[in-house]
Every structure is written in structure tokens, then in C-alpha cells.
Phi, psi and omega in degrees: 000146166307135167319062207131337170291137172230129164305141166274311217191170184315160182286135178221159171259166184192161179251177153314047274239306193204160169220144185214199211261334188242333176230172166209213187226145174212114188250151216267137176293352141255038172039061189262240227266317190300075178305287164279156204193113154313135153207165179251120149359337195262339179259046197268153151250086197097357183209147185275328196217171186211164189244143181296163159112340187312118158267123204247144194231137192188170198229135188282142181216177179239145192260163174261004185277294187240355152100013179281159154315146174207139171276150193213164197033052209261137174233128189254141185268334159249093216276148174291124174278094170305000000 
């Protein structure tokens, strides 16, 4: 976890929406508040990058840079096929 992310709540699934080299997007598979959820590369687990369509397991966090939602402590559970 980033130096300053604070966990919210239970571990939620999501898929991959986009990706770019350090960062992307994920939107979580029960639709709570969050259509979409920031994450950062540093909260990667097991991997440097991720592909869109990727299902993914993560912790709602606060970022400590700006103080937004963010996912943290992201692992993936389903890897994406080309």
C-alpha cells in the first residue's frame, strides 16, 4: 500500500477499464458509489501493468496526494486474453 492510503472497506472486484504505463482505471462490479476508481502502479500486486478487460481485487483507499478515492492494493484475479 502507498505510503498514506488508508483502507475504507471489505476487498471489492472490478474489471480494468484503461490503462496507461503508470497508471489506469477500474470499474468495480458492484456499483457502489464509485463508477470508476483511480489506481496507481505502486499499488500493484504481483505485476508492473494491467490490460483493460482484466478482473481485478482491491481496497477502496484515499489518496494522500490529493485526498480522492483511489484503489489500493490491487491483484488480479483474472488475467485478460488477447
Amino acid at each position: 500500500m502507498r505510503e498514506g492510503a488508508t483502507p475504507l472497506q471489505a476487498r471489492r472486484h472490478g474489471v480494468v477499464m484503461s490503462w496507461d504505463k503508470t497508471h489506469g482505471f477500474i470499474r468495480p462490479l458492484d456499483f457502489g458509489s464509485q463508477k470508476f476508481v483511480f489506481t496507481h502502479r505502486s499499488q500493484l500486486h504481483g505485476c508492473r501493468a494491467l490490460k483493460p478487460g482484466t478482473r481485478v481485487a482491491f481496497y477502496m483507499g484515499v489518496s494522500p496526494i490529493n485526498g480522492r478515492p483511489e484503489a489500493v492494493n490491487v491483484s488480479v484475479t483474472e488475467e485478460q486474453h488477447d
